[in-house]
C-alpha positions as CSV (number, residue, x, y, z in Angstrom):
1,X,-10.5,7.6,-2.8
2,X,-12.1,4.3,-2.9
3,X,-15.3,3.8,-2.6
4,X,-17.7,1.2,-1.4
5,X,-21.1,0.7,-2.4
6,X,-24.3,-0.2,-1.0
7,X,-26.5,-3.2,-2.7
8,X,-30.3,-4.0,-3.2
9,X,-32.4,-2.9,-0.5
10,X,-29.6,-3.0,2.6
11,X,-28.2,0.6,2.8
12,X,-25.4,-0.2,5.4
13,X,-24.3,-4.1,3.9
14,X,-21.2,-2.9,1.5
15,X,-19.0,-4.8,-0.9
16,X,-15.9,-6.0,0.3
17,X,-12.7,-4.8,-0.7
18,X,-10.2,-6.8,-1.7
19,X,-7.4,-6.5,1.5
20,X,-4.5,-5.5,-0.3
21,X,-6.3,-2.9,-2.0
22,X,-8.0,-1.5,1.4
23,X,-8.6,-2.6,5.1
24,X,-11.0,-1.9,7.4
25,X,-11.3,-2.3,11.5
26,X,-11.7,-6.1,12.3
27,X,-14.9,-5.1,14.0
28,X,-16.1,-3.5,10.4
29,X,-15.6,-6.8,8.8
30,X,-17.6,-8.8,11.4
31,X,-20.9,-6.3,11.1
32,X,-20.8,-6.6,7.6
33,X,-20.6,-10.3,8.1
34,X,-24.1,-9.7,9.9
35,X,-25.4,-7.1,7.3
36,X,-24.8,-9.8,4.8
37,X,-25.7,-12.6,6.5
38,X,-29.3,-11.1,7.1
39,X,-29.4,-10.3,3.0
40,X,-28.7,-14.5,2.1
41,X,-31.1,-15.3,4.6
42,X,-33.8,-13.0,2.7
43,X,-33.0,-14.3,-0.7
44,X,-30.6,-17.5,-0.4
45,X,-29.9,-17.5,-4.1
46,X,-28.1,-13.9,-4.1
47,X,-24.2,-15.7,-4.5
48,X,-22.9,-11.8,-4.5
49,X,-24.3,-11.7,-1.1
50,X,-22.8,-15.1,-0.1
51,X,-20.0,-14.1,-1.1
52,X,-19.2,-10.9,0.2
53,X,-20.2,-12.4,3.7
54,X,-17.8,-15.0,3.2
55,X,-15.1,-12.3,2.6
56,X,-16.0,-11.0,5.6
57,X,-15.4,-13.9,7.4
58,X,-12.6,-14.4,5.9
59,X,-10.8,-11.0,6.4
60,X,-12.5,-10.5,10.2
61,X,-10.1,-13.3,10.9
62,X,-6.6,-11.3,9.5
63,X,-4.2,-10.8,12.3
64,X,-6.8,-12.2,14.7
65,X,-4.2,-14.0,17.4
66,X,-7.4,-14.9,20.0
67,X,-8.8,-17.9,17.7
68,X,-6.8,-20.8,16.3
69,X,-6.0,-21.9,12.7
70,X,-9.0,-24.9,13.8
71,X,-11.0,-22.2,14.6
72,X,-11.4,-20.2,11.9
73,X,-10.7,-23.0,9.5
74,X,-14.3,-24.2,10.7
75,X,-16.0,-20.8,10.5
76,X,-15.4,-20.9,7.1
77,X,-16.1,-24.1,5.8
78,X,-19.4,-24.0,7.7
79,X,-20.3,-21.1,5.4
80,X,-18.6,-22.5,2.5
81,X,-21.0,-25.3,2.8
82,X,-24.1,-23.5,3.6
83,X,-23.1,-21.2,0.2
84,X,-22.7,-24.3,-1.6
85,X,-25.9,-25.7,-0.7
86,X,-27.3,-22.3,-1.6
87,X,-25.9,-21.5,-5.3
88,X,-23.2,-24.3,-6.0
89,X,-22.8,-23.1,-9.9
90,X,-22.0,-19.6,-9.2
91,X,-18.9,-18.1,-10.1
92,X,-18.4,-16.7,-6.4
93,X,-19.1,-20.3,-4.7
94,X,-16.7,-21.8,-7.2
95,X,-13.8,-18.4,-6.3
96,X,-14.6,-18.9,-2.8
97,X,-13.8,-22.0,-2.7
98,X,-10.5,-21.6,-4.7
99,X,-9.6,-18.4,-2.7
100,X,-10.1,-20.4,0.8
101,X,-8.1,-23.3,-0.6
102,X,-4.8,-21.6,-0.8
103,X,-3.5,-22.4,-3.8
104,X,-4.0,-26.1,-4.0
105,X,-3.7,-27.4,-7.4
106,X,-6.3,-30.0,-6.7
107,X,-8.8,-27.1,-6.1
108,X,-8.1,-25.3,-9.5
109,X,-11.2,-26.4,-11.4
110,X,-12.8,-24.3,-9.2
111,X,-10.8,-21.2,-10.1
112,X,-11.0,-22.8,-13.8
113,X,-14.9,-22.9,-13.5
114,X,-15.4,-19.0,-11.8
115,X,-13.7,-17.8,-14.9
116,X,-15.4,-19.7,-17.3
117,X,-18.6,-18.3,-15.8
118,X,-17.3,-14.8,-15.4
119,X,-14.2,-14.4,-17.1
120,X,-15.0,-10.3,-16.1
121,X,-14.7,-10.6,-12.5
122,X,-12.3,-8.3,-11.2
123,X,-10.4,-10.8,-8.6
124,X,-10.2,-14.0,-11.0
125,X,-6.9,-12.8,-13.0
126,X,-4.8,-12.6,-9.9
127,X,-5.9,-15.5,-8.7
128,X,-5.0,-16.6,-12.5
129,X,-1.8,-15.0,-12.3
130,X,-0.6,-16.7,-8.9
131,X,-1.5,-20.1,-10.0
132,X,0.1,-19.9,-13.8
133,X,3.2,-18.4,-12.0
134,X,3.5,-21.4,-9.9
135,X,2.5,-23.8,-12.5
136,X,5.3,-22.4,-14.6
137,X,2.7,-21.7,-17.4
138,X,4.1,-18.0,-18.4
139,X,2.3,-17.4,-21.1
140,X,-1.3,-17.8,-19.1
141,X,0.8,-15.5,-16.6
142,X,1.0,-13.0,-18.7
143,X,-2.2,-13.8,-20.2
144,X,-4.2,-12.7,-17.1
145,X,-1.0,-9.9,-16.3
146,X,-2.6,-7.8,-18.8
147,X,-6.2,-8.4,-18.2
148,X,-5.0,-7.0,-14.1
149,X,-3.5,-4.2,-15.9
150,X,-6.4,-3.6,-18.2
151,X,-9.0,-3.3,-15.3
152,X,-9.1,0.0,-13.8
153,X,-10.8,-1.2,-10.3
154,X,-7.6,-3.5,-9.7
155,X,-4.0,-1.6,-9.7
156,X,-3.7,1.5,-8.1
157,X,-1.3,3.9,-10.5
158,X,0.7,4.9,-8.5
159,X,1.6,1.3,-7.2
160,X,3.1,1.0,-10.5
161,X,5.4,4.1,-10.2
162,X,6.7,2.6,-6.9
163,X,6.9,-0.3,-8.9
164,X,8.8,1.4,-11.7
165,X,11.3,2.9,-8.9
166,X,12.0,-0.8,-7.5
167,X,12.8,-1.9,-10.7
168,X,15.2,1.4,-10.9
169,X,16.8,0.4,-7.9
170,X,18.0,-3.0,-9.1
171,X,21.5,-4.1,-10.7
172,X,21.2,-5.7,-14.3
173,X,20.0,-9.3,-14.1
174,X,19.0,-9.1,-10.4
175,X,17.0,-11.1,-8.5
176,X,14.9,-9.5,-5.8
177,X,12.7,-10.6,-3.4
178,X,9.0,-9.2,-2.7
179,X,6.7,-10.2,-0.3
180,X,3.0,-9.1,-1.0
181,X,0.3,-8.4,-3.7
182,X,1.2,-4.7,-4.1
183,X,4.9,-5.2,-4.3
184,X,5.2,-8.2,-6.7
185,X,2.6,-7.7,-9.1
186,X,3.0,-4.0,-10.5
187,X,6.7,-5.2,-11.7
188,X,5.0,-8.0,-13.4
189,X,3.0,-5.4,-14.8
190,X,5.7,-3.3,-15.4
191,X,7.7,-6.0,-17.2
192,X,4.8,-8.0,-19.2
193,X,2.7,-4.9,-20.6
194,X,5.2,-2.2,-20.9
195,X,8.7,-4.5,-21.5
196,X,10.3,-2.6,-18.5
197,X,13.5,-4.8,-17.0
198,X,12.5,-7.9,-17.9
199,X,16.1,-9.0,-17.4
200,X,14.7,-8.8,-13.4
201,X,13.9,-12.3,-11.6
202,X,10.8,-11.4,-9.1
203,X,10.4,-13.7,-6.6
204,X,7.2,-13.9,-3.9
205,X,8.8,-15.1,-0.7
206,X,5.0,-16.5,-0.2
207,X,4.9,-18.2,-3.8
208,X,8.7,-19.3,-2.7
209,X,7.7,-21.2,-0.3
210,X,6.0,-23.9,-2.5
211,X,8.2,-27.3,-3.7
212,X,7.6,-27.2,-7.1
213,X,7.7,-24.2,-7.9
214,X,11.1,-23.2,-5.8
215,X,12.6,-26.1,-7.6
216,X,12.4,-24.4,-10.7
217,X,13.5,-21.6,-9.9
218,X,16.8,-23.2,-8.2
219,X,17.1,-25.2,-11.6
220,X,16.7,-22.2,-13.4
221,X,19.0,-20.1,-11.9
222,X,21.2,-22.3,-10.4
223,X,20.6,-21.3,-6.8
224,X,21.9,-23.0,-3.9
225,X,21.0,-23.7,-0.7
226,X,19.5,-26.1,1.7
227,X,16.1,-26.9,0.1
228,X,14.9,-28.7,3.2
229,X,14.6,-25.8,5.2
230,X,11.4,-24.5,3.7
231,X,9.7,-27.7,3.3
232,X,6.8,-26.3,4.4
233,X,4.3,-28.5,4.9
234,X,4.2,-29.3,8.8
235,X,5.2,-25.8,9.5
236,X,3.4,-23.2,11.3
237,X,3.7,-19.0,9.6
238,X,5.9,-18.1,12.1
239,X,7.7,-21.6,11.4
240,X,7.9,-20.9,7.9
241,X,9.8,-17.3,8.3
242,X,12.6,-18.6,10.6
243,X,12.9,-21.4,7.9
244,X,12.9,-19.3,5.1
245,X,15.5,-16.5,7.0
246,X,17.7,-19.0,7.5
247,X,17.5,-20.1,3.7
248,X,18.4,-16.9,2.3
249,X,21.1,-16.7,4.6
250,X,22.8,-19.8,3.0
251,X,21.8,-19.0,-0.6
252,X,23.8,-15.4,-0.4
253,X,26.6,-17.2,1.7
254,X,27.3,-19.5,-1.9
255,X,25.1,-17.7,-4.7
256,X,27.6,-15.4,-7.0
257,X,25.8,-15.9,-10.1
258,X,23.0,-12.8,-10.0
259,X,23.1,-10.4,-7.9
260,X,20.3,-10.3,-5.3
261,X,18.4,-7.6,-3.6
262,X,15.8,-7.4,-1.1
263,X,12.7,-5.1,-1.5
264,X,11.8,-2.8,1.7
265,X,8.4,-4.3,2.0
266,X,10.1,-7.4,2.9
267,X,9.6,-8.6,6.6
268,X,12.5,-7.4,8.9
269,X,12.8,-11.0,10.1
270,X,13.2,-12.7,7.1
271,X,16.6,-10.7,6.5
272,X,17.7,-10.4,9.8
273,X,20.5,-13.0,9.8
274,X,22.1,-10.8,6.5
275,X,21.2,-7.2,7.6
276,X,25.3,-6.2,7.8
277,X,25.3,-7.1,4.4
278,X,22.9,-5.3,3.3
279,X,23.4,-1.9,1.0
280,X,20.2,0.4,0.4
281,X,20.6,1.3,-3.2
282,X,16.9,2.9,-3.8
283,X,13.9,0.8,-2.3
284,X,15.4,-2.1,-2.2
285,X,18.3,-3.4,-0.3
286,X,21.5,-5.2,-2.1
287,X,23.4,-7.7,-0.4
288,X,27.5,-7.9,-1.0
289,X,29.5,-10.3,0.7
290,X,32.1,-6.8,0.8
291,X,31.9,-3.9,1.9
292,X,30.0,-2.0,-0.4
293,X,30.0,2.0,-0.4
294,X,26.5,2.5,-1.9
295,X,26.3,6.6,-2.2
296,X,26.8,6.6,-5.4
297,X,24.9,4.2,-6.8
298,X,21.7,5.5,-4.9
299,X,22.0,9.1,-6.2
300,X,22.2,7.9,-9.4
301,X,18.9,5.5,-8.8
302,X,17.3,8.2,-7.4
303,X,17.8,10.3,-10.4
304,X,16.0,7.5,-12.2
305,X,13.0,8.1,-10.4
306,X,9.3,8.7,-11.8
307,X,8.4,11.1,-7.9
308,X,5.8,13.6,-9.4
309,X,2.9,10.8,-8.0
310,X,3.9,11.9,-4.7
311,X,2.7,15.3,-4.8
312,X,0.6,15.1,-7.7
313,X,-3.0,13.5,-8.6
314,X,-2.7,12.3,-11.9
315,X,-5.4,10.2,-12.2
316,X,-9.1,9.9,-13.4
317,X,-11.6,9.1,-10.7
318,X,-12.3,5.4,-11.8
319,X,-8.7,4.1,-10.9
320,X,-8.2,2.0,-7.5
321,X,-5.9,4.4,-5.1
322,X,-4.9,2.2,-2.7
323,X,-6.0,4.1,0.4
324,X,-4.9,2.0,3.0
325,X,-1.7,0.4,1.5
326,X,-0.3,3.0,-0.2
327,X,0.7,5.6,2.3
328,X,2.3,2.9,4.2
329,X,3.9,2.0,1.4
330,X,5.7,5.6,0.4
331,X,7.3,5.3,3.9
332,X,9.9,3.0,2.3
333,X,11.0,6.6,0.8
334,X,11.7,7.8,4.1
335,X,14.9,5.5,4.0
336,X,17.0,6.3,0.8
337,X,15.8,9.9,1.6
338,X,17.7,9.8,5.2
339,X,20.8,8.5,3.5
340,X,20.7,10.9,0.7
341,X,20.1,13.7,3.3
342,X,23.0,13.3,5.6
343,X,25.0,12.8,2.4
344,X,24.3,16.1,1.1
345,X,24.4,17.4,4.6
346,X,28.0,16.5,4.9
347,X,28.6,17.6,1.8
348,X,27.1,21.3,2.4
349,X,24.5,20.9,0.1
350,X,21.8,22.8,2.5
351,X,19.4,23.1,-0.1
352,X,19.1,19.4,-1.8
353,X,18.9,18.8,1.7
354,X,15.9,20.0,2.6
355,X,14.0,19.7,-0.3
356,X,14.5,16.0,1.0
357,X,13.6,16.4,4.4
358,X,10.5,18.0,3.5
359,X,9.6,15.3,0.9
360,X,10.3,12.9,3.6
361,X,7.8,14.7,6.2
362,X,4.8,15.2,3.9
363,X,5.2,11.3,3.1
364,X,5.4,10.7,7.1
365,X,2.2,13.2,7.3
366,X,0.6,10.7,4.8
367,X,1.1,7.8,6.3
368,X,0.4,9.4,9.9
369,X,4.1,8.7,11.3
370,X,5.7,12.7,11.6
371,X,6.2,12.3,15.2
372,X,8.7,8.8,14.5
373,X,10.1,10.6,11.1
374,X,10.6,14.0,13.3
375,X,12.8,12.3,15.4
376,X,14.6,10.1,12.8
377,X,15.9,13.3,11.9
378,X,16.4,15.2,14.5
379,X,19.0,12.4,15.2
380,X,21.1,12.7,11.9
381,X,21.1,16.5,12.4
382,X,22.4,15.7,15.8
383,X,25.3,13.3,14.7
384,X,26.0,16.4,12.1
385,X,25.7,19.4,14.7
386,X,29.4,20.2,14.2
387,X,29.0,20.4,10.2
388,X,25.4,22.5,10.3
389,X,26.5,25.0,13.0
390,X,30.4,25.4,13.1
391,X,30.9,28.7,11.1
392,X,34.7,28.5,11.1
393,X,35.1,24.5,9.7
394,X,36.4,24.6,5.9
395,X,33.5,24.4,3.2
396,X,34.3,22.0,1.1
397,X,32.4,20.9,-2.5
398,X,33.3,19.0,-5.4
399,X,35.2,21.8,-7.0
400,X,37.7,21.5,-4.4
401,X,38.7,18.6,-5.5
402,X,41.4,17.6,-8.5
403,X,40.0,15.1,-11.1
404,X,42.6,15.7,-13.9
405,X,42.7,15.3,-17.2
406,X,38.7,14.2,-17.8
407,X,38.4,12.2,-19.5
408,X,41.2,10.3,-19.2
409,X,43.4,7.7,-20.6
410,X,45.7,5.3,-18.8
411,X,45.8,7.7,-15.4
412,X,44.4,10.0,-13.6
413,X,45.7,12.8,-10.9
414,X,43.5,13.2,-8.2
415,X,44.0,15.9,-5.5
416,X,42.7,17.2,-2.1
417,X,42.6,20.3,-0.3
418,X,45.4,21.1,1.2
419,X,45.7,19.6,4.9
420,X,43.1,16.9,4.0
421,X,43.0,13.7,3.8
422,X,40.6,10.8,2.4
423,X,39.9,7.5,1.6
424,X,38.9,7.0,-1.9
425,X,36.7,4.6,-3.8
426,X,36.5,4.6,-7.6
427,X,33.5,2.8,-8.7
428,X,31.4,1.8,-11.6
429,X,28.0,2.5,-12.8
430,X,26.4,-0.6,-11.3
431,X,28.6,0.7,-7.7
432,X,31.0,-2.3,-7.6
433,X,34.2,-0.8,-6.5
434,X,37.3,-1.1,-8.7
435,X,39.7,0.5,-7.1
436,X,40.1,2.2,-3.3
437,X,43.1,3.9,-1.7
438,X,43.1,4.5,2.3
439,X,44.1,7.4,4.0
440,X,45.7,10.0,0.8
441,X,46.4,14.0,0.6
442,X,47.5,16.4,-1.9
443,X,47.7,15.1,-5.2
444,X,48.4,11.9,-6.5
445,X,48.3,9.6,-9.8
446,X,46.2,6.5,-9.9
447,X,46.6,4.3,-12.8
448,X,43.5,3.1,-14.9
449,X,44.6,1.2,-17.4
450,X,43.1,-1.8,-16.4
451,X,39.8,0.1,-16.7
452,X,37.2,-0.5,-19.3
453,X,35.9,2.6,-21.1
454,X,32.9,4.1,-19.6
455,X,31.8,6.5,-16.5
456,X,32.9,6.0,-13.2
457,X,32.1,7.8,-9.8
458,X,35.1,9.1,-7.3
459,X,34.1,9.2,-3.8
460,X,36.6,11.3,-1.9
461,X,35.6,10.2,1.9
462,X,36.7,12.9,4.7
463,X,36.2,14.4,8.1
464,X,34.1,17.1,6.6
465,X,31.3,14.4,4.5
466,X,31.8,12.7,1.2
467,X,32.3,14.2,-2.1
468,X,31.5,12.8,-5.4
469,X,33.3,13.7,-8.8
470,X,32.6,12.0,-12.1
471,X,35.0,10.2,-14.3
472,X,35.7,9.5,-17.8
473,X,37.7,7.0,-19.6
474,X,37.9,7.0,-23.3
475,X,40.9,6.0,-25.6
């Protein structure tokens, strides 16, 4: 549980967290903006004071639609200057005025100075981080990477296990795109300190936005698309989005090269013009210009994945846990768990079934959503009524179908129950279909010569659910 702290003589003024780590009311943020304005009055030289009031401006003004950009713009300049005149050589004058800046390179000697001053202060190496990244200066990325990952007050653990299960989700080489603090740098963690898929490109669809930068990473990995779209410059937030969903939409219309996914935490709108091409595949979402029948490869992610954190406090008392965010955040479960669930549904798999539900409910209790994940599942149990309740239907597992010989060779007999009939998909490890036949029954040869040696997963797809059978070829 985080915990804030009072400081000097006023009891109720607390220090700030940093938003992406926890969020308060807007109305909390704008008392403490009081509290803390009555401490600078009573000693003017206090630059922690000044500058936790200026983070209270700054955040009492997040998703505040009833003032204008000019508006709050002003707010906080005004108190930039009066913080300036107060304790212009301090480390937080110096970080405020970086952090209010944006990004803008021409404001770096600011950041630049608040380290040099103290090169300990908990916010500095992300700021660090964010600029190196886009100044394409890796090795200062990693630099501060590992100071983020050395400080225990910054990255919640358990961030980095739903980090870790991102990077599980992905194809090798992938791109995928992430859109916040808590969902791009844990896998920079992940990849930096402990060497875990670096063959992963992450890109912040925030830091993407930027001229340079994007042009090096189009250089770099030969992506294409129209650049002028998310010139961003003259464009309002909402401006920006439309822009940059209609970029992605050309880049996977042409880009073959990588293959790229889409992390859940990215904004619904951003993806809207590809979301039939879309395949969830873990906590992220791959797009295939085909059809792509995804099952398989998400059991097998799934199986890949570090869960325990869910249920289990690990963790020392001194570690950030991410009260706000993180709940929220183990809602993107909640998908991948609903596929999986009406998979093993259909399949007759009662048990695995639940255990999935129930993980699914406690995460929705968590994050204060049961009534909405309730009724997400009283829906798929709905469209499987017939499956759950009819007593007289066939059961049907994976034993009742022929895989024969395993492994194999140059062919393979496959076989169904008698009376049924399937489409099946033979695909590989990374779920890219090789081979599909429509509408078979009883038994049949299919020829895999032209198949490399390694595993491969059948998919026999029927009336009564999907069933999955694994394959081996070895000469």
């Amino acid at each position: 549980m985080l915990v804030v702290s009072p400081l000097l003589a006023e009891e109720t003024a607390q220090l700030i967290p940093q938003f992406a780590q926890h969020s308060f009311p807007r109305e909390w943020y704008k008392k403490q903006l009081q509290l803390w304005r009555g401490v600078v009055k009573r000693d003017p030289k206090n630059a922690v004071a000044w500058y936790q009031a200026f983070k209270a401006q700054r955040y009492s003004f997040f998703g505040d639609t009833t003032l204008t950009h000019n508006v709050k713009a002003a707010a906080l300049k005004s108190l930039l200057d009066e913080m300036g005149n107060a304790v212009p050589e301090s480390a937080e004058y110096n970080l405020a005025m970086w952090r209010n800046g944006g990004n803008d390179r021409k404001l770096y000697h600011h950041l630049e100075k608040a380290f040099q001053l103290q090169p300990n202060h908990p916010e500095i190496p992300e700021e660090m981080v964010a600029f190196h990244e886009l100044s394409l200066d890796k090795n200062k990325r990693d630099f501060f990477i590992k100071k983020m990952y050395d400080d225990k007050r910054y990255i919640a653990p358990a961030l980095l296990e739903y980090g870790y299960n991102v990077l599980m989700s992905l194809e090798k080489n992938a791109i995928v795109f992430v859109a916040g603090d808590n969902d791009t740098y844990p896998l920079w963690m992940l990849q930096v300190v402990k060497g875990i898929r670096p063959d992963v490109v992450v890109l912040n669809t925030s830091l993407f936005t930027e001229k340079t930068y994007r042009k090096h990473i189009l250089d770099k990995y030969h992506l294409v698309s129209d650049e002028v779209l998310i010139d961003v410059d003259d464009k309002t937030r909402a401006e920006v989005a439309v822009a940059l969903s209609t970029y992605i939409e050309k880049l996977t219309k042409s880009y073959t090269e990588r293959p790229i996914s889409f992390a859940l935490t990215v904004d619904d709108e951003i993806i809207a013009p590809i979301k039939e091409s879309l395949y969830l595949t873990g906590l992220v979402q791959k797009h295939s210009s085909k059809r792509f029948d995804n099952i398989a490869v998400l059991k097998n992610n799934w199986e890949k994945f570090r869960l325990d954190y869910l249920s289990l406090e690990f963790y020392a008392d001194e570690n950030n846990t991410n009260a706000t965010w993180l709940p929220l955040f183990n809602l993107n479960y909640v998908a991948p768990i609903a596929v999986l669930y009406e998979h093993y549904v259909q399949s007759g798999d009662k048990n695995q079934a639940e255990d999935l539900k129930t993980l699914a409910m406690d995460l929705a209790q968590k994050g204060k959503q049961q009534e909405e994940v309730k009724e997400y599942f009283a829906g798929i149990d709905k469209n499987n009524t017939t499956l759950l309740s009819s007593e007289e239907q066939p059961q049907y597992n994976e034993l009742s179908f022929v895989l024969k010989p395993n492994p194999a060779e140059n062919s393979v007999v496959l076989g169904l129950p008698s009376g049924l009939q399937s489409r099946v998909v033979i695909t590989d490890m990374r779920g890219g279909i090789v081979k599909e036949i429509q509408s078979v029954s009883g038994e049949f040869t299919v020829q895999t010569s032209d198949l490399a040696n390694g595993n491969y997963t059948v998919q026999f797809f029927t009336e009564f659910g999907a069933f999955s059978k694994t394959l081996v070829i070895a000469r």
